[in-house]
C-alpha positions in Angstrom: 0.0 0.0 0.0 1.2 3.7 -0.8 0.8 6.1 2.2 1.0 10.1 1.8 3.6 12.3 3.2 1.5 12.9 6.3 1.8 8.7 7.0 -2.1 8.0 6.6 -3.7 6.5 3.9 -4.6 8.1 0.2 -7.8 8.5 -1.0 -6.8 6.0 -3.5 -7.1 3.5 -0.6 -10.0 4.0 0.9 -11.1 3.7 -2.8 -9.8 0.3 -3.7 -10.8 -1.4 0.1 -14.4 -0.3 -0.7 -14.5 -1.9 -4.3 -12.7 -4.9 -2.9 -14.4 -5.7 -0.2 -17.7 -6.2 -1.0 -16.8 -8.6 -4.1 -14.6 -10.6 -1.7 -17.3 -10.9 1.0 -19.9 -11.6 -1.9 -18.1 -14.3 -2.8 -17.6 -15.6 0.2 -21.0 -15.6 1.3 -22.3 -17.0 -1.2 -20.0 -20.4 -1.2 -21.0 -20.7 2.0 -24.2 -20.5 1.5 -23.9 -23.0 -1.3 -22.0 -25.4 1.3 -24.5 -25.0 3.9 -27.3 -25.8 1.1 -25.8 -28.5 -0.1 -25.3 -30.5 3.3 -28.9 -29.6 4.3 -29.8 -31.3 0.8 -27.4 -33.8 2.0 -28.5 -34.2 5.5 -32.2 -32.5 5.9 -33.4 -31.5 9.4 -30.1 -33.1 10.8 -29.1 -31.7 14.3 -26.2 -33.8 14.1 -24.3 -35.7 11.8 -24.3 -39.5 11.6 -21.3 -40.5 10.7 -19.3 -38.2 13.4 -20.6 -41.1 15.7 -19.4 -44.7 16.1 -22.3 -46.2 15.8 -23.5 -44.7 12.2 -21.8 -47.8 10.7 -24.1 -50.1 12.9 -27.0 -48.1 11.8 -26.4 -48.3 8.5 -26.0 -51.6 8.1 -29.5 -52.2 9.9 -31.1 -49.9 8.0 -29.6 -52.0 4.8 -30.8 -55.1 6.3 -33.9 -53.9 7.1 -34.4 -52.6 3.4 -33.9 -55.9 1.8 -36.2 -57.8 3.4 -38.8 -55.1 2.5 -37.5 -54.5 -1.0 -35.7 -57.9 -1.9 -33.4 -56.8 -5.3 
């Protein structure tokens, strides 16, 4: 950054921070509104996340089970 003879900032500056920031805080919003929209697609109405616990795997597997004898492939 270029400062004037006094040792604060130009005009020139202020200028550019307030054209850059709102396109850098645009795009960052918006991808994380894309990530948060995609794991509530993901995971709808989840308070939590299944497989951050240990029995997810257990789950799943009943859930498989359970599945096949009600839809036999």
């Amino acid at each position: 950054m270029y400062s004037n003879t006094e040792g604060g900032f130009s005009m020139r500056d202020i200028k550019t921070y307030l054209s850059v920031a709102p396109v850098l805080s645009t795009l960052w919003f918006g991808a994380l509104a894309g990530l948060l929209i995609e794991i509530n697609r993901l995971f709808p109405d989840a308070l939590s996340f299944p497989f951050f616990h240990s029995s997810y795997s257990y789950a799943r597997d009943r859930i498989l089970r359970d599945m096949t004898k009600i839809f036999p492939f």
